[in-house]
C-alpha positions in Angstrom: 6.5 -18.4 -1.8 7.4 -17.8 -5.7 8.0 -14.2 -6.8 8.4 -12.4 -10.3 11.7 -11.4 -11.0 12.5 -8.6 -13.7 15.2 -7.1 -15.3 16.1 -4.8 -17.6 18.0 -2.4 -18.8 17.9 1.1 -20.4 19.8 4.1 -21.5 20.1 7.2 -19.4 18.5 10.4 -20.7 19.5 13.5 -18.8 21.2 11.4 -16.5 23.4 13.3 -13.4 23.4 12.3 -9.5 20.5 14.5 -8.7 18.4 12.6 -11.1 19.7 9.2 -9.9 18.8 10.4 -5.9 15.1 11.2 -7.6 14.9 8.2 -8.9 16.4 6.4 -5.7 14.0 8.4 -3.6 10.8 7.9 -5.3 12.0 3.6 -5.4 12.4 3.9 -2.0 9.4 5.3 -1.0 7.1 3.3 -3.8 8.8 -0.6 -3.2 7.7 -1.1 0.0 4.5 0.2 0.0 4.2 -2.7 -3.6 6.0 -5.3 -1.8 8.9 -4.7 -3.9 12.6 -5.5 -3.5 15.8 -5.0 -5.7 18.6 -3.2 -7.6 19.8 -0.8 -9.6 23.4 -0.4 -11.0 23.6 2.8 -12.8 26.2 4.8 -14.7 25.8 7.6 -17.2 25.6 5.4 -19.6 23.3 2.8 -18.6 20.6 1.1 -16.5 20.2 -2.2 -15.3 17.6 -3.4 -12.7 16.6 -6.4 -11.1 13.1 -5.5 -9.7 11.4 -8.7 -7.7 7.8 -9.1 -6.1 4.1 -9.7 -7.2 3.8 -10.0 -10.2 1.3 -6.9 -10.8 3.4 -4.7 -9.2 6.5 -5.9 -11.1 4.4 -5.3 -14.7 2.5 -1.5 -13.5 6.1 -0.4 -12.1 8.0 -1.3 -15.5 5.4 0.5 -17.4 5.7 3.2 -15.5 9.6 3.0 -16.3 9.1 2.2 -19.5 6.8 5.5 -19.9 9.4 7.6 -18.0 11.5 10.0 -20.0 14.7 9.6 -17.7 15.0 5.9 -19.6 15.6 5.8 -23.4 15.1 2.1 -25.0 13.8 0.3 -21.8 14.0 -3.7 -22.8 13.3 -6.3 -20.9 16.4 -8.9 -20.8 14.6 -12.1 -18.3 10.9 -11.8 -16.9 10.4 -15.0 -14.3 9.4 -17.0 -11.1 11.7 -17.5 -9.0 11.8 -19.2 -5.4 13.4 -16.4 -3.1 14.3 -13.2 -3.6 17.8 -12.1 -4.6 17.7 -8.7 -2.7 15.3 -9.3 0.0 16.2 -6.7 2.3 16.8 -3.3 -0.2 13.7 -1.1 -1.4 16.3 -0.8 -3.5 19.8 -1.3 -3.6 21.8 1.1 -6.0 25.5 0.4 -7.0 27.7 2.5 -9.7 28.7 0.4 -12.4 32.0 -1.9 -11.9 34.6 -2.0 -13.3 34.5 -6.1 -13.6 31.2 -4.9 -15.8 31.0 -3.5 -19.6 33.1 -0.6 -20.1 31.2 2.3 -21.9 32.7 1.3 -25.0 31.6 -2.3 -24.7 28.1 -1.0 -23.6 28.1 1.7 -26.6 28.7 -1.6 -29.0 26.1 -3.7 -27.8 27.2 -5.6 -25.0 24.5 -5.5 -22.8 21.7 -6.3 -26.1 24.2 -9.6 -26.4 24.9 -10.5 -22.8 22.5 -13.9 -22.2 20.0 -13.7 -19.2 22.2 -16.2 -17.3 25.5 -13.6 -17.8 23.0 -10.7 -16.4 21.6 -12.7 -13.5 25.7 -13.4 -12.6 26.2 -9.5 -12.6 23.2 -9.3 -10.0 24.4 -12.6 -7.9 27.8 -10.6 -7.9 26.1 -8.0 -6.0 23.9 -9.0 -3.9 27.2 -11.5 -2.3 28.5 -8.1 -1.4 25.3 -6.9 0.6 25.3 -9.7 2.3 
């Protein structure tokens, strides 16, 4: 069975860890309930989310991020089918930014706006090898 894979990334607004557990909680309660899986690596200076399911629920979540004042310049990097899920087992897997990612000066000159799906999709491969 094919699912819609999604991600993106955005900029923090506001950001702090009781913000990030909101947002952690509300994913967690919302994804299972819309059949949705996925991740979230999150730093003060950036989002990036995979977000996989139907299809529906992948577009009305994202505008519902996208509408959310927590995110600043919400863009979508890869929107696609896929044949499994990457993340099948986490409402929603969060992770703190590595170090083996952008530093905040590479992110603050326009790394992630560069960075090709494929070299996003590796980031999110990287990850989900150590939840497995």
């Amino acid at each position: 069975m094919t699912v819609t894979q999604l991600i993106y990334w955005s900029q923090p607004f506001g950001f702090d860890d009781s913000m990030l557990d909101g947002i952690l909680l509300q994913a967690r309660r919302n994804n299972p309930r819309n059949g949705l899986t996925g991740a979230l690596i999150v730093r003060a200076d950036l989002y990036l989310q995979l977000l996989e399911g139907p299809e529906a629920a992948i577009d009305a979540t994202y505008a519902r991020i996208a509408r959310d004042d927590r995110h600043l310049q919400v863009t979508t990097i890869v929107k696609e089918t896929v044949a499994e899920r990457m993340f099948p087992a986490w409402s929603m897997r969060d992770d703190p930014a590595k170090s083996w990612m952008w530093s905040a000066a590479e992110v603050g000159n326009g790394a992630v706006e560069r960075a090709t799906p494929a070299e996003v999709r590796a980031v999110f491969t990287r990850l989900a090898a150590e939840t497995a």
